[in-house]
C-alpha positions, 0 to 999 in steps of 0.5 A: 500500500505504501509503494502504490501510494509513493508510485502514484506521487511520482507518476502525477509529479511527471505530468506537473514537471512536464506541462511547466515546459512551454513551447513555441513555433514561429512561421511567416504569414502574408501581410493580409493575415497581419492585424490590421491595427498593428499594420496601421500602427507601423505604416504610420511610425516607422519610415525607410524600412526595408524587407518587411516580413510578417510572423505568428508565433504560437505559444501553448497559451497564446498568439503573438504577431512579429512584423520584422524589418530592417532599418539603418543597418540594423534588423527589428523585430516589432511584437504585437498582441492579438488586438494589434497592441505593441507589446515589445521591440527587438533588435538583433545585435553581437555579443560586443554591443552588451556591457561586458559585466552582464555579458559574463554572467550570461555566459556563466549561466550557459556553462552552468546549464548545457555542456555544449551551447551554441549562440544562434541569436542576441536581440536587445529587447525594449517592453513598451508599458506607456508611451510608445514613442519614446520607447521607439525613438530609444529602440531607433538610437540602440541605447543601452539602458536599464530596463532592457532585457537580452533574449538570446536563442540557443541551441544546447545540449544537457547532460545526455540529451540531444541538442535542443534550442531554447530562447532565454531572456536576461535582464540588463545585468545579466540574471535569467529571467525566463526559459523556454525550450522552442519548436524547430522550424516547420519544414512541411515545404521540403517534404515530399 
């Protein structure tokens, strides 16, 4: 009785540790499946882009819409709810472009975690709370300031694990804020 009792705990301790696990797949849609106000919004703020491309990201818990482009050199990623409202701004920089303190302590979570870890990708994140035309014109001039986060794409390997990618967000200083394992691409268009 007491070994069913304990086999029963760890078979629903499973199930809790593996739904805290949240998983992602981006793919690109047409500009006509964009929302309209957030279509609106961009058209109206943001002037000399280049190779403009539309994104929806599904999350287990939600959709998020990425309207990516290119803009004095640099590439951005503007995020927008489901309603069109901006929520984030990316834009992708080197590993140079982050002060070297937190830079250090990024790398040092990595080779805590993964035994092999490859960076993919480094995006400078801005979260729009209030006033979006402050938060652009400082996302625009790529300044460095206090209450940015750094989201970095990585594929990695654990201890006697295949290689997974994760997408890990950091504050300014360099402390983890948020995990998440993330879907490889969909291929469906070279299968046959």
């Amino acid at each position: 009785m007491k070994y069913k009792f304990l086999l029963v705990i760890v078979f629903f301790s499973a199930f809790k540790i593996h739904a805290q696990l949240k998983f992602e797949r981006e793919f690109r849609i047409r500009k006509s499946q964009f929302p309209t106000n957030a279509l609106q919004f961009f058209e109206e703020k943001i002037t000399e882009s280049k190779k403009t491309t539309f994104y929806k990201e599904i999350d287990s818990s939600k959709a998020i819409y990425y309207l990516k482009f290119k803009k004095d050199r640099l590439r951005y990623n503007l995020e927008f709810s489901e309603e069109g409202i901006l929520k984030k701004i990316n834009v992708n920089i080197k590993h140079i472009d982050i002060p070297e303190e937190s830079y250090e302590r990024i790398l040092l979570f990595l080779k805590q975690d993964f035994t092999v870890y490859k960076i993919k990708q480094i995006q400078q994140q801005y979260l729009v709370e209030n006033n979006e035309d402050t938060i652009l014109k400082t996302a625009f001039q790529n300044l460095i300031t206090s209450f940015i986060n750094y989201e970095l794409l990585v594929k990695a390997k654990k201890e006697k694990h295949h290689k997974k990618q994760y997408k890990i967000l950091f504050n300014a200083d360099g402390e983890k804020i948020s995990f998440k394992e993330t879907l490889p691409p969909n291929y469906d268009h070279t299968l046959y």
